[in-house]
GUMI-103943 format. One record per residue (C-alpha): residue number from 1; residue in one letter; z, x, y. Coordinates in Angstrom, 3 decimals. Layout:
residues N
+------+------+----------+----------+----------+
! resi ! resn !        z !        x !        y !
+------+------+----------+----------+----------+
!  NUM !    A !        Z !        X !        Y !
...
+------+------+----------+----------+----------+
end
This chain:
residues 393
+------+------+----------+----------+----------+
! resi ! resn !        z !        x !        y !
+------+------+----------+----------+----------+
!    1 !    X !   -3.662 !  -73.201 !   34.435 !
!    2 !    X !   -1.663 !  -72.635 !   31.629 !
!    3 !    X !   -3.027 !  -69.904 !   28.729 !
!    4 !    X !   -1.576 !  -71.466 !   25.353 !
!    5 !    X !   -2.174 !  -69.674 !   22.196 !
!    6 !    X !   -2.885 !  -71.799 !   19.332 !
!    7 !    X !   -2.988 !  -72.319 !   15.639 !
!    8 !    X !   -6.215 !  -71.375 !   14.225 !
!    9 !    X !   -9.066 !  -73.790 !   14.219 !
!   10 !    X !   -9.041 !  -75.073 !   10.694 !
!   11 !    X !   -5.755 !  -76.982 !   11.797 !
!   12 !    X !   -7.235 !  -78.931 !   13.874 !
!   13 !    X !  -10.932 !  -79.489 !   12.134 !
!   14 !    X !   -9.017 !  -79.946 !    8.822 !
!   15 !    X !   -6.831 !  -82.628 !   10.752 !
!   16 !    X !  -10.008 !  -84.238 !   11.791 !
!   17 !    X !  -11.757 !  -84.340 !    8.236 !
!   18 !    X !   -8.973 !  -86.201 !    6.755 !
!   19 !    X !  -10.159 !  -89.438 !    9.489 !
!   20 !    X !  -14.049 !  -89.025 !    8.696 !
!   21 !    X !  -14.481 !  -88.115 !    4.961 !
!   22 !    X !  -13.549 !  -90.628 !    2.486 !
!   23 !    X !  -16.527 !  -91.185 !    0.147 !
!   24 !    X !  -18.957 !  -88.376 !   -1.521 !
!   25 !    X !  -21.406 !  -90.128 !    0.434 !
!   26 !    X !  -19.885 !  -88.373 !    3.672 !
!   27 !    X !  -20.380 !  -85.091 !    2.006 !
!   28 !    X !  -21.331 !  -82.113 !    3.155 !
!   29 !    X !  -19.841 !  -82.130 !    6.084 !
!   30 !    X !  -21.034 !  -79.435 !    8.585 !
!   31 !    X !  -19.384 !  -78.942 !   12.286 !
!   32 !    X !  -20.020 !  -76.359 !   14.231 !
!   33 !    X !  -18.662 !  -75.451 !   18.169 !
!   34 !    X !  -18.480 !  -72.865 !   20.499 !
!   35 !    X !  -15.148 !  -71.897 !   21.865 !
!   36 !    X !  -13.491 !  -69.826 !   23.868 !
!   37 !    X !   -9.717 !  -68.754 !   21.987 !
!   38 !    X !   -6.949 !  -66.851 !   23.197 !
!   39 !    X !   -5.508 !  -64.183 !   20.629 !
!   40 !    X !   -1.898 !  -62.464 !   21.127 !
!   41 !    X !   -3.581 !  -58.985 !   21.152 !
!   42 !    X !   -0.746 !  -56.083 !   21.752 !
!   43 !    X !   -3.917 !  -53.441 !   22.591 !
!   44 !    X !   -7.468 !  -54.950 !   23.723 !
!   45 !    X !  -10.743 !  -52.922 !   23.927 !
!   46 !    X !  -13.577 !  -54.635 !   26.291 !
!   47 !    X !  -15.956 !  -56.439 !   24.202 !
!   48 !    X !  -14.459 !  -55.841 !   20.509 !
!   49 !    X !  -10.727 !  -57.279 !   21.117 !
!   50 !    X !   -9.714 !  -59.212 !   23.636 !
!   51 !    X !   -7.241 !  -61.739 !   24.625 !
!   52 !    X !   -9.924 !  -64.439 !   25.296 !
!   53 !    X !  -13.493 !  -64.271 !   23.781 !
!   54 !    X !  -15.846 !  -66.974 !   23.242 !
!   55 !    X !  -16.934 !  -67.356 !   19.734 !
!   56 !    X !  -19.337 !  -69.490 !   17.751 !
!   57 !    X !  -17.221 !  -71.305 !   14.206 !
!   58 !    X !  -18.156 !  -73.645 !   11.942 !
!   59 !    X !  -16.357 !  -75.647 !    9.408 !
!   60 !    X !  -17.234 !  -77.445 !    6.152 !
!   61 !    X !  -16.817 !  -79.389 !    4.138 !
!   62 !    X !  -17.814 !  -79.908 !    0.242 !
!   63 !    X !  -17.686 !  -82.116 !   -3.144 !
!   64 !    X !  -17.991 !  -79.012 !   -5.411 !
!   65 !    X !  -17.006 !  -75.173 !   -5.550 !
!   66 !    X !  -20.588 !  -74.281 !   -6.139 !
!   67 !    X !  -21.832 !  -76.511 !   -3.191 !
!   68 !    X !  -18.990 !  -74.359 !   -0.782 !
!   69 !    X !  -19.687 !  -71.297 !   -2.042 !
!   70 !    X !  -23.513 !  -71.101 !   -1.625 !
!   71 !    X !  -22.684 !  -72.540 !    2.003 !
!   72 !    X !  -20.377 !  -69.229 !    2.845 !
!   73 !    X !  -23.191 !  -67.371 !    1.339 !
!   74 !    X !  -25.802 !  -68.763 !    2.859 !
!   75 !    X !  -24.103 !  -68.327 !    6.868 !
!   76 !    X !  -23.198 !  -64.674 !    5.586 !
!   77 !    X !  -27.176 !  -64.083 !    5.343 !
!   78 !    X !  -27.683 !  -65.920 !    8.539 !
!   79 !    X !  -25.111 !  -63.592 !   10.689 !
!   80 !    X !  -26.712 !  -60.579 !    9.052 !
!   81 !    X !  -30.361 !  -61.921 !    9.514 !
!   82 !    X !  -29.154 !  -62.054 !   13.743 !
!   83 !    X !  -27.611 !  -58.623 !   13.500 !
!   84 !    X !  -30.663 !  -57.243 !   11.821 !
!   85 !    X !  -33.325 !  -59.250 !   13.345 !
!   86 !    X !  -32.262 !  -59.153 !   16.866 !
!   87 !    X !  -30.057 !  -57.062 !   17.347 !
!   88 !    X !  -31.664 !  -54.031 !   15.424 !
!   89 !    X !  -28.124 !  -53.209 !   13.745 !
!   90 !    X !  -28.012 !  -52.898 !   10.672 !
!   91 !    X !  -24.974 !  -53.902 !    8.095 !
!   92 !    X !  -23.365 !  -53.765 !    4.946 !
!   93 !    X !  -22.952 !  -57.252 !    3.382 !
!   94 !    X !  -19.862 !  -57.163 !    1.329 !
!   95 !    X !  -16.273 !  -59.420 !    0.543 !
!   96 !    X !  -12.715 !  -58.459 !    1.583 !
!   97 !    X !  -10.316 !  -57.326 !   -0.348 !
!   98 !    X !   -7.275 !  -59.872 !   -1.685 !
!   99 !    X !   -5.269 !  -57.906 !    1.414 !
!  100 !    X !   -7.949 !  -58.645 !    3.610 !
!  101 !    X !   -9.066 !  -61.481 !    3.091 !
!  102 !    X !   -9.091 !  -64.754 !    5.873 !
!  103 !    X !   -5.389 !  -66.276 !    5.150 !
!  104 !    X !   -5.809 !  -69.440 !    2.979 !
!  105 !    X !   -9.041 !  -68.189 !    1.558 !
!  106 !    X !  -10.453 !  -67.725 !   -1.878 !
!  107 !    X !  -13.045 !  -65.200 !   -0.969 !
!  108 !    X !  -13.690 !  -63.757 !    2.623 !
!  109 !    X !  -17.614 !  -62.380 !    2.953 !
!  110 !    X !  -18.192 !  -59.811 !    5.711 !
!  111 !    X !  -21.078 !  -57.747 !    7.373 !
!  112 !    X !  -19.558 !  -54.132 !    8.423 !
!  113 !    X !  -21.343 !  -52.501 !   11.221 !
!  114 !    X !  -21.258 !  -48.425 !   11.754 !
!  115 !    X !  -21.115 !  -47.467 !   15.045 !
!  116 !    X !  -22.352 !  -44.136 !   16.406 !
!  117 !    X !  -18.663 !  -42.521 !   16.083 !
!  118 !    X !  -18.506 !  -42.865 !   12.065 !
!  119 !    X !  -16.205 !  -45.838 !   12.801 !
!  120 !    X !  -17.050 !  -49.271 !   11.111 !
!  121 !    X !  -16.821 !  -52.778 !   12.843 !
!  122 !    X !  -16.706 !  -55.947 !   11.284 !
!  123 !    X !  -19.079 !  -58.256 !   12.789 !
!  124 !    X !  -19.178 !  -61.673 !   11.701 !
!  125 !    X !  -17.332 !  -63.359 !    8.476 !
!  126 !    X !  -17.857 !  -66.366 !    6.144 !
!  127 !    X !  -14.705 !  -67.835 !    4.244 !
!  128 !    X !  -14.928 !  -69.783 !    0.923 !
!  129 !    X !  -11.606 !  -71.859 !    1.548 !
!  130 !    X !  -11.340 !  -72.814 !   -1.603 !
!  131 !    X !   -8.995 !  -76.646 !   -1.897 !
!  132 !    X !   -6.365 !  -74.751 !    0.271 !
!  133 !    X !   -6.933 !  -76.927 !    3.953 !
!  134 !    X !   -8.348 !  -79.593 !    1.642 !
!  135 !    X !   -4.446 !  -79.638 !    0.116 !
!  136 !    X !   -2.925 !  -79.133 !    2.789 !
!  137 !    X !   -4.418 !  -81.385 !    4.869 !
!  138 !    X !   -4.863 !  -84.352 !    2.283 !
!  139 !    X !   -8.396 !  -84.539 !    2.720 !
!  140 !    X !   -9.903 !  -86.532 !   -0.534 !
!  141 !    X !  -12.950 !  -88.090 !   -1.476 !
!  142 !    X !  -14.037 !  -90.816 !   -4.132 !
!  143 !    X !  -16.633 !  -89.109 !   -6.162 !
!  144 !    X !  -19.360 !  -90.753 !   -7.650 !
!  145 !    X !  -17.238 !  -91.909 !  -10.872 !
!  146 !    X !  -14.559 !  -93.412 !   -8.574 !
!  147 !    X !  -12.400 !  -91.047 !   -8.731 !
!  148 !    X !  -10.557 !  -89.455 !   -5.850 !
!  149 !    X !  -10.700 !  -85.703 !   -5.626 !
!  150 !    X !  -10.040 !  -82.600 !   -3.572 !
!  151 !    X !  -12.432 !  -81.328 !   -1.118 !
!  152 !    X !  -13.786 !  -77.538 !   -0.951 !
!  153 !    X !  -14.139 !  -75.916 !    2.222 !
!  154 !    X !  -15.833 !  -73.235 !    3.847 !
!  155 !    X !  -15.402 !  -71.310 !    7.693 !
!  156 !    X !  -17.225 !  -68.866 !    9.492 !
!  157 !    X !  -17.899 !  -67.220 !   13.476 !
!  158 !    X !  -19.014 !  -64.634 !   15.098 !
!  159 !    X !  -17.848 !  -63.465 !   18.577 !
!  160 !    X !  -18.454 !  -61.363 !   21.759 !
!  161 !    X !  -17.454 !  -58.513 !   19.734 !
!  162 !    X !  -21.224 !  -58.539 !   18.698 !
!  163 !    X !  -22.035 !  -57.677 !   22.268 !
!  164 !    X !  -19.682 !  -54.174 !   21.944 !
!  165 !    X !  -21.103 !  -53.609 !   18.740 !
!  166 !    X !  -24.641 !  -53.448 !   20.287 !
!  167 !    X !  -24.052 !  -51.354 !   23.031 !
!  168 !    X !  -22.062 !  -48.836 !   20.393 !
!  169 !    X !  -24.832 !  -48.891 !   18.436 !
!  170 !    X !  -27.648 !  -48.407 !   20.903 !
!  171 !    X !  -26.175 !  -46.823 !   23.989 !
!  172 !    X !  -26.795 !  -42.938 !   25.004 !
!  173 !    X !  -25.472 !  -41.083 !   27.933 !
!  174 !    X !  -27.937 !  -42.130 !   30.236 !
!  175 !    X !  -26.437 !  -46.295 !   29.749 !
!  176 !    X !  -27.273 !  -49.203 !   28.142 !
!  177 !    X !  -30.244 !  -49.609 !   25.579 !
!  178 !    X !  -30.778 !  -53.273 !   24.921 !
!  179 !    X !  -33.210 !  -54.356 !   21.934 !
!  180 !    X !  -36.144 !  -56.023 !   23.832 !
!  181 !    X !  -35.996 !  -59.402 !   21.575 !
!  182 !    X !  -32.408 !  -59.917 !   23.639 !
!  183 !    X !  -32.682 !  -57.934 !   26.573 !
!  184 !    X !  -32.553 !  -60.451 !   29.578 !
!  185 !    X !  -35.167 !  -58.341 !   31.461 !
!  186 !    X !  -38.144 !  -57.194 !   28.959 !
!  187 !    X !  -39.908 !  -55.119 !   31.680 !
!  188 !    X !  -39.183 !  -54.584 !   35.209 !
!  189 !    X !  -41.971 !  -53.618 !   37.726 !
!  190 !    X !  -41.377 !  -51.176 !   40.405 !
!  191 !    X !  -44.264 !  -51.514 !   43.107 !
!  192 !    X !  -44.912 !  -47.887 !   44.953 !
!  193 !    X !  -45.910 !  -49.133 !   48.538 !
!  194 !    X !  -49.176 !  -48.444 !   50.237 !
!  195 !    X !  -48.434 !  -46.423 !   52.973 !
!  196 !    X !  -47.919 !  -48.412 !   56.208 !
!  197 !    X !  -51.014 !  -48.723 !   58.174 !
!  198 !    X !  -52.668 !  -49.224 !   54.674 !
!  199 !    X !  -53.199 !  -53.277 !   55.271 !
!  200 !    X !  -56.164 !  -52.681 !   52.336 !
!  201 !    X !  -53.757 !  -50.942 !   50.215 !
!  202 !    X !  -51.083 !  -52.976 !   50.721 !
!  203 !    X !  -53.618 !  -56.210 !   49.943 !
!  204 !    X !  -55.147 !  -54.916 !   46.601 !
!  205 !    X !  -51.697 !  -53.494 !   45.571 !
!  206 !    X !  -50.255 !  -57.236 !   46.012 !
!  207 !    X !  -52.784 !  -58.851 !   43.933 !
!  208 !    X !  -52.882 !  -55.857 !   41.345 !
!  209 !    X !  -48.958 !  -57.090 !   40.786 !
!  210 !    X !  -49.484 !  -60.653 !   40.650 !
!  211 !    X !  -52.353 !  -59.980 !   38.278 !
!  212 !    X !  -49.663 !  -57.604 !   36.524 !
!  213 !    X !  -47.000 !  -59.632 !   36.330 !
!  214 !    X !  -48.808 !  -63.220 !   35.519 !
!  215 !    X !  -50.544 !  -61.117 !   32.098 !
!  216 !    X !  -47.293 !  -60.215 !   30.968 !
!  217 !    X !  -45.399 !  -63.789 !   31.669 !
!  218 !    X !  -48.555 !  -65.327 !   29.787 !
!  219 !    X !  -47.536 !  -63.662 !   26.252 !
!  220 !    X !  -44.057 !  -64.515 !   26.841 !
!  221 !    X !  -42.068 !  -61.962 !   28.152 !
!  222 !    X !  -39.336 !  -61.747 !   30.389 !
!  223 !    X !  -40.102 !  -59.812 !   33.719 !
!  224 !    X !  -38.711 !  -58.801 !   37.034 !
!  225 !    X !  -40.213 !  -57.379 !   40.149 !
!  226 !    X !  -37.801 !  -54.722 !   41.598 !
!  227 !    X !  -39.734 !  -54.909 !   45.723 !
!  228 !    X !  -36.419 !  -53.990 !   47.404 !
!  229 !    X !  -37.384 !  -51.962 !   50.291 !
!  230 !    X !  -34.277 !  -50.085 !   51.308 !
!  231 !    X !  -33.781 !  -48.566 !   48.029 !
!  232 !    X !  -35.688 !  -45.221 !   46.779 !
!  233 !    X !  -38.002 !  -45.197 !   44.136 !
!  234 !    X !  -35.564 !  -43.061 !   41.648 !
!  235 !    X !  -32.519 !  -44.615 !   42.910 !
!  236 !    X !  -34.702 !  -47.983 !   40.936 !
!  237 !    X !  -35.529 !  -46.264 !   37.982 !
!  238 !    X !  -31.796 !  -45.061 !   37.478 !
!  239 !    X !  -30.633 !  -48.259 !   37.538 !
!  240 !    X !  -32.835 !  -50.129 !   35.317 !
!  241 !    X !  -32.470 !  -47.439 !   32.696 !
!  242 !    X !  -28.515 !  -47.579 !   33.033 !
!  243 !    X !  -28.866 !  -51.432 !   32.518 !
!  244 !    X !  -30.753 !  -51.013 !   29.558 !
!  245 !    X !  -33.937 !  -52.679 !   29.805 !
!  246 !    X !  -36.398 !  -52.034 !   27.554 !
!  247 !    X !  -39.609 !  -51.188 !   29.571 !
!  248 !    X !  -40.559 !  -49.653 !   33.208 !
!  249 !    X !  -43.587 !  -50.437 !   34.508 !
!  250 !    X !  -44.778 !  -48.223 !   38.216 !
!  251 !    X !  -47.445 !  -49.276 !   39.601 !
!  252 !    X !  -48.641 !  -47.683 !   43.194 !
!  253 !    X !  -51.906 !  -47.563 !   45.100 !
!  254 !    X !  -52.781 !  -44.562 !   43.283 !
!  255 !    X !  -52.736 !  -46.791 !   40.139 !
!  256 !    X !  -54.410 !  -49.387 !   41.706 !
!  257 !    X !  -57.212 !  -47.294 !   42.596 !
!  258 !    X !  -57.704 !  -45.587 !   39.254 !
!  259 !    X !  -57.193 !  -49.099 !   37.209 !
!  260 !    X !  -54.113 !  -47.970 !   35.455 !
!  261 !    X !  -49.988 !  -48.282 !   35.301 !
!  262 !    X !  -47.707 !  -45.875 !   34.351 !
!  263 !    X !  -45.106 !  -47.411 !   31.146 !
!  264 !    X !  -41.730 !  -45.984 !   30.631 !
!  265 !    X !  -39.473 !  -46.982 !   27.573 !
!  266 !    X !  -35.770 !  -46.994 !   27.633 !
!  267 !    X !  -35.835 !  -45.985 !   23.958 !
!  268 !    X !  -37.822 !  -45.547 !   20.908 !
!  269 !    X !  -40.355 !  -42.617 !   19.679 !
!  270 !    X !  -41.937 !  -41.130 !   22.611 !
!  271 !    X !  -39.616 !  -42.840 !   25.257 !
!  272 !    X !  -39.462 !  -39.569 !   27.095 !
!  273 !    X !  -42.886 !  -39.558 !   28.134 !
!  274 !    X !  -44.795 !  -41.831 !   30.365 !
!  275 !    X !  -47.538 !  -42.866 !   29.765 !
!  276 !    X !  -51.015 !  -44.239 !   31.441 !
!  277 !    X !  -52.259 !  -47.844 !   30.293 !
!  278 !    X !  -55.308 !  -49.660 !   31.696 !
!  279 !    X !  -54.393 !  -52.870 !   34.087 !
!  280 !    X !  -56.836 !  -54.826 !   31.525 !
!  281 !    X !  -54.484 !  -53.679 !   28.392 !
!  282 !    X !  -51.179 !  -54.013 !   29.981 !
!  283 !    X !  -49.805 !  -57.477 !   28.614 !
!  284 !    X !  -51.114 !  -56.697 !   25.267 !
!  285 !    X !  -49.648 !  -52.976 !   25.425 !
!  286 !    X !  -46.531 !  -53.777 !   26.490 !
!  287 !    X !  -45.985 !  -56.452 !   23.634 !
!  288 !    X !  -46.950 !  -54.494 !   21.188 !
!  289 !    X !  -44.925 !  -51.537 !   22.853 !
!  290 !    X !  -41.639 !  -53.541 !   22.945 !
!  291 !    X !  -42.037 !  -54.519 !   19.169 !
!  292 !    X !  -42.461 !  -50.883 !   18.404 !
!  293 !    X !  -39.256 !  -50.282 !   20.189 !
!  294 !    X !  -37.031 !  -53.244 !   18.545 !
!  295 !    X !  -38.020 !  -51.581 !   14.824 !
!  296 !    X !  -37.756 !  -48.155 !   15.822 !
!  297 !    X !  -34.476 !  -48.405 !   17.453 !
!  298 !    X !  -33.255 !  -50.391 !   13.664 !
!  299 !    X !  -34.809 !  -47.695 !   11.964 !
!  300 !    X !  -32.601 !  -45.162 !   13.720 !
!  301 !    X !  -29.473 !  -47.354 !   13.305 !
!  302 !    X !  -30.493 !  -48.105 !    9.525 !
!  303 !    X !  -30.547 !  -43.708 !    8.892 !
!  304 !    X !  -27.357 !  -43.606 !   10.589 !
!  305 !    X !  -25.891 !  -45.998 !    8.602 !
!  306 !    X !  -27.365 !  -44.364 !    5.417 !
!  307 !    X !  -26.043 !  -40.744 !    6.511 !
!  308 !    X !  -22.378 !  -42.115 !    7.400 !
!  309 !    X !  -21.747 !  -43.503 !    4.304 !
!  310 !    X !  -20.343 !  -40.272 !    1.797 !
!  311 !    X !  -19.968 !  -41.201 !   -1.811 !
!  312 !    X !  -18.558 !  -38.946 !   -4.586 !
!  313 !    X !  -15.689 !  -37.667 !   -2.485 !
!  314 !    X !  -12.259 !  -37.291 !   -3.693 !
!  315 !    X !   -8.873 !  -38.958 !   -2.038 !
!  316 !    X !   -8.080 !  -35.566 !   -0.477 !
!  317 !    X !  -11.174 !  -34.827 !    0.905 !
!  318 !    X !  -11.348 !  -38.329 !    2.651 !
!  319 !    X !   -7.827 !  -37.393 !    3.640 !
!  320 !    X !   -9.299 !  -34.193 !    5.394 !
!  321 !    X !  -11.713 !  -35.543 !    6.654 !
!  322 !    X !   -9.941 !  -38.529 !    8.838 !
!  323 !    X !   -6.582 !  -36.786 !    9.833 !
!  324 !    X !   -8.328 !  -35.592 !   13.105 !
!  325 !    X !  -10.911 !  -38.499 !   13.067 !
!  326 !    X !  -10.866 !  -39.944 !   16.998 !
!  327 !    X !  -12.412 !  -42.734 !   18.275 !
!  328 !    X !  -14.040 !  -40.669 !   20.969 !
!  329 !    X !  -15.819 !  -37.879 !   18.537 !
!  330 !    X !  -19.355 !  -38.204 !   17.820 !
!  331 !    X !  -21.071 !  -38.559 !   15.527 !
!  332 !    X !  -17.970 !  -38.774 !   13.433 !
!  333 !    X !  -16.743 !  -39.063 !    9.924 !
!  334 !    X !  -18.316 !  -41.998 !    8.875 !
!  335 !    X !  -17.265 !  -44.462 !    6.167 !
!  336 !    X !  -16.614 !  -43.591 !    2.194 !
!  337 !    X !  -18.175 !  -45.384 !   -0.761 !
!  338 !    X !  -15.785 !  -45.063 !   -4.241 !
!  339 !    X !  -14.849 !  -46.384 !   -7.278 !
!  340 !    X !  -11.611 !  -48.333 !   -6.265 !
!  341 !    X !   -8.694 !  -49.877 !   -8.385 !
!  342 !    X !   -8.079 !  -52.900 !   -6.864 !
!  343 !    X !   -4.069 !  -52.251 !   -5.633 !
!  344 !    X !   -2.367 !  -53.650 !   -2.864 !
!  345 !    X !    0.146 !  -51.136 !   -3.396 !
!  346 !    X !   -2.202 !  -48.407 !   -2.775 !
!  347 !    X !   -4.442 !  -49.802 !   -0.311 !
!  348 !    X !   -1.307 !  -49.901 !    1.971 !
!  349 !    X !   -0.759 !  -46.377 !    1.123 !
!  350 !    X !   -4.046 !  -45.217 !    2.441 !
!  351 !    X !   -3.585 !  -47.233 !    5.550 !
!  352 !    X !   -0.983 !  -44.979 !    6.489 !
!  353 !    X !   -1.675 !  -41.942 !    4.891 !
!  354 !    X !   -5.203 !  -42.117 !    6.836 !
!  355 !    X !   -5.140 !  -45.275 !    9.120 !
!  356 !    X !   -8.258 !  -46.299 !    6.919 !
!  357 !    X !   -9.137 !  -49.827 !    5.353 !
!  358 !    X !  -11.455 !  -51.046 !    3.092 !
!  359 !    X !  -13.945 !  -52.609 !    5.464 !
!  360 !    X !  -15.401 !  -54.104 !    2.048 !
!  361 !    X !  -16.804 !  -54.448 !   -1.465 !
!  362 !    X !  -20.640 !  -54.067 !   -0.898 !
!  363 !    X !  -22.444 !  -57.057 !   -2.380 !
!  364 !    X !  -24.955 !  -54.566 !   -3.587 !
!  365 !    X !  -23.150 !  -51.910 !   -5.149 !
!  366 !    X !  -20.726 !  -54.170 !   -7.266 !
!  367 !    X !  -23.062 !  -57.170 !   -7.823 !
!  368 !    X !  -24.786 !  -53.984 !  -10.491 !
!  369 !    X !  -21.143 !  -53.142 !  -11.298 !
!  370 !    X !  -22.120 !  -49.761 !  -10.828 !
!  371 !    X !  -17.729 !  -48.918 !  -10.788 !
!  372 !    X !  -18.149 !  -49.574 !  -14.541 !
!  373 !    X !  -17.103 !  -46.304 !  -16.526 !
!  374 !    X !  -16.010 !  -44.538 !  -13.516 !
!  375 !    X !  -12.236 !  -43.708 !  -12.379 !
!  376 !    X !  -10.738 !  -45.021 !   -9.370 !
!  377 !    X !  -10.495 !  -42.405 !   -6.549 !
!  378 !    X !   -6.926 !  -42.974 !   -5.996 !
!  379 !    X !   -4.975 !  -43.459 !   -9.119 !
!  380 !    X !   -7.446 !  -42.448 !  -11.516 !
!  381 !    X !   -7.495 !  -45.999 !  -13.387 !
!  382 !    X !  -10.352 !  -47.423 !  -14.379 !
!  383 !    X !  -11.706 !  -48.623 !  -11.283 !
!  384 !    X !  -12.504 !  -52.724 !  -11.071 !
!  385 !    X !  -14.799 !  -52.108 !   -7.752 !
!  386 !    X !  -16.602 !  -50.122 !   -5.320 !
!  387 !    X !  -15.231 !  -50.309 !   -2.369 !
!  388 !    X !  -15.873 !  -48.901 !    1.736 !
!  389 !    X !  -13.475 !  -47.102 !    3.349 !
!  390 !    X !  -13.108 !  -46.437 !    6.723 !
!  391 !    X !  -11.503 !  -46.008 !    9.982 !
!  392 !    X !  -12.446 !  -49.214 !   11.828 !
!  393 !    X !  -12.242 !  -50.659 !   15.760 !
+------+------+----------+----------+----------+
end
């Protein structure tokens, strides 16, 4: 089959809109799809940029400015609710600069990820559109007075990319640490045989497991019994933790007899230990456990994020800092909060004086104007923002 690349997907959406809105009565218009897209991408990186990803978009449509803008808003809370939620990665809510913004857009709202390197990755964006596709495109409505206007617009996605960012942001030398609310496999169970005449063993071991495994089902998690029989017992336990799931659960005849299980987490405080739970506290243990583990491993990602972000530092410094800056040096630089002139001129500059972008304006830091009185780090203007810098995937 053919691989075609493609105009972006307002072209065709906006196409669309033109045949189905016609009346403020039609209004808002929401669509969203999943799709996979093909990008002309001169250098890819598995996860984070790829020829063909599959991504989730939606497009909108709206009578007023107001009504599109709190919609762009609103999705930019709802991709940083996911990363923060389920994913246990925290990120910097923020809008692009004019340079950076979506092409055709009025405003372009991001949430900037820090991976464990110091570099930043944008993970999901929202775009007010303005009336640009609505002009282009010819799509009009008749308001409630009668009178034919211009629709607003709005259109957002995130991708695959948010699976790379995870496993940047979790991942150790040992593999893959998945947070348990999206880890496929919550817990696995590795049975310890009974030794081979042991027909007693081997029967109260057996219904120990079912007992096991039907507590832990009944609260709702997901589990898996690892019984293979040509396969050591530490050959196992390697590779569940290099896939990344959350919990290990051994259970032998040893444990059977004393009415206990041995837990092992993949991550988290005290994941180096094991430790010894009753059979009659297991389910309960482990969910509690795994909830543990999904806000410890954010709280880690959340003080990384806090430590990688510098503030007060000159243009020079940063300079310093990045010219021997590698994607494969850990923990890294990190990303650079300043008082910022907005200038095209000189955010090109930058970009090739120290192959660093502004990843964004935080909502935070300029929604109290906080840039107000100080001098830009660059010209020494008055600055008009505070803006992120960093190197970026």
């Amino acid at each position: 089959d053919p691989l075609i690349i493609r105009p972006t997907s307002e072209t065709m959406i906006w196409h669309m809109f033109k045949d189905w809105i016609s009346s403020h009565r039609d209004l808002p218009l929401k669509i969203n799809q999943w799709a996979n897209v093909m990008r002309w991408e001169l250098r890819t990186r598995p996860f984070l940029r790829t020829s063909e990803f599959l991504w989730q978009e939606g497009h909108t449509a709206h009578a007023t400015s107001e009504g599109a803008v709190e919609d762009a808003r609103a999705m930019l809370e709802q991709y940083a609710g996911l990363c923060e939620d389920m994913l246990s990665m925290p990120v910097v809510k923020g809008y692009k600069s004019p340079s950076e913004r979506f092409a055709g857009a009025e405003e372009t709202f991001t949430i900037e990820a820090l991976m464990q390197n110091g570099w930043a990755l944008q993970s999901g964006t929202s775009h007010f559109l303005g009336q640009s596709f609505g002009k282009a495109f010819d799509v009009k409505f008749q308001d409630r007075d009668g009178k034919m206007e211009t629709v607003w617009g709005t259109s957002w996605g995130v991708s695959t990319r948010l699976i790379g960012a995870l496993i940047m942001t979790h991942s150790d030398d040992a593999g893959l640490v998945l947070p348990p609310r999206v880890a496929p496999v919550q817990v696995v169970v590795v049975p310890i045989p009974a030794k081979k005449n042991d027909e007693e063993g081997k029967q109260k071991l057996d219904s120990a497991l079912d007992d096991l495994v039907a507590g832990l089902k009944g609260v709702g998690l997901r589990v898996k019994v690892d019984d293979r029989d040509y396969m050591r017992n530490g050959a196992k336990y390697f590779e569940w933790e290099r896939k990344g799931v959350p919990l290990r659960i051994e259970l032998g005849p040893r444990d059977v007899k004393s009415g206990s299980c041995v837990f092992k987490y993949r991550a988290g405080i005290d994941s180096e230990k094991k430790q010894f739970v009753d059979l009659a506290d297991v389910a309960s243990t482990a969910e509690r456990g795994l909830e543990d583990m999904q806000k410890n491993l954010f709280v880690a990602a959340s003080e990384r994020l806090q430590k990688g972000i510098r503030t007060g530092v000159a243009y020079k410094e940063m300079k310093e800092l990045l010219e021997n800056d590698t994607a494969g040096v850990y923990p890294g630089v990190g990303m650079f909060l300043v008082p910022w002139k907005c200038d095209e001129a000189n955010e090109d500059k930058i970009k090739e004086e120290c192959k660093a972008t502004i990843r964004c304006y935080p909502l935070e830091e300029n929604g109290a104007e906080i840039w107000k009185g100080q001098k830009c780090f660059y010209s020494g203007d008055d600055a008009t923002h505070m803006a992120l810098f960093g190197r970026a995937f």
